[in-house]
N, C-alpha and C positions, 0 to 999 in steps of 0.2 A: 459292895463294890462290884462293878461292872469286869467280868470275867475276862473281855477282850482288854480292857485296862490295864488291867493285871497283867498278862501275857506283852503289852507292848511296855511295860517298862522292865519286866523280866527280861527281854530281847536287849533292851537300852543295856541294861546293866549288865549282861553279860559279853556286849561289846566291847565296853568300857574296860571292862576288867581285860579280856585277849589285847586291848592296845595298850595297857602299860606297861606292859614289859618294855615295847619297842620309844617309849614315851622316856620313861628312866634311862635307855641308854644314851636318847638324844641331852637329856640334861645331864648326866653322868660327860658328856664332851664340853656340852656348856660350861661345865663348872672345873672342869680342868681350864680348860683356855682362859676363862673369865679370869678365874684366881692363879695362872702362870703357875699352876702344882705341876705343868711342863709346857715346856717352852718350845718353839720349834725346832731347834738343833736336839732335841730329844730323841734318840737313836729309837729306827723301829718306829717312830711316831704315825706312820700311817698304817701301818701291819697293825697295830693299837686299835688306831680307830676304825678298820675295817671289821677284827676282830669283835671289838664293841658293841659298833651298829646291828654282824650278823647275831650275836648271842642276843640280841633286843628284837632283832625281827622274827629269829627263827624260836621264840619263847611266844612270841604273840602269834605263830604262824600255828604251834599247837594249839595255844587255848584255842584259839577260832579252830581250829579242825574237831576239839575235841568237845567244843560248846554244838558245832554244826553235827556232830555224829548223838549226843544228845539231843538232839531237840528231832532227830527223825526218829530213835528208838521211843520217843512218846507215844 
């Protein structure tokens, strides 16, 4: 196998994986609202999904800092 090959799907996949976190917390909102498990008279409902969103962005904000500080110590 062609060694630059290798390195760009390593890159791929390890992209992939830093944006699921913030990927789960988008459908983690989807599937409350979809399935009404809360309704909008749900007290607190946007302090929720703020909460939500940052715990999904700032879990994808480490792996990408922690995938980008590995790939310079190579």
């Amino acid at each position: 196998m062609n060694v630059d090959w290798i390195a760009k799907i390593s890159a791929w996949l390890r992209r992939s994986i830093a944006i699921c976190p913030f990927l789960l917390s988008m459908f983690i909102l989807y599937y409350l609202g979809k399935y009404q498990i809360w309704i909008p008279e749900t007290p607190y409902r946007n302090v929720m999904t703020i909460f939500v969103l940052m715990v999904g962005m700032g879990s994808s904000f480490v792996f990408i800092t922690f995938f980008s500080k590995w790939d310079r110590s190579k």
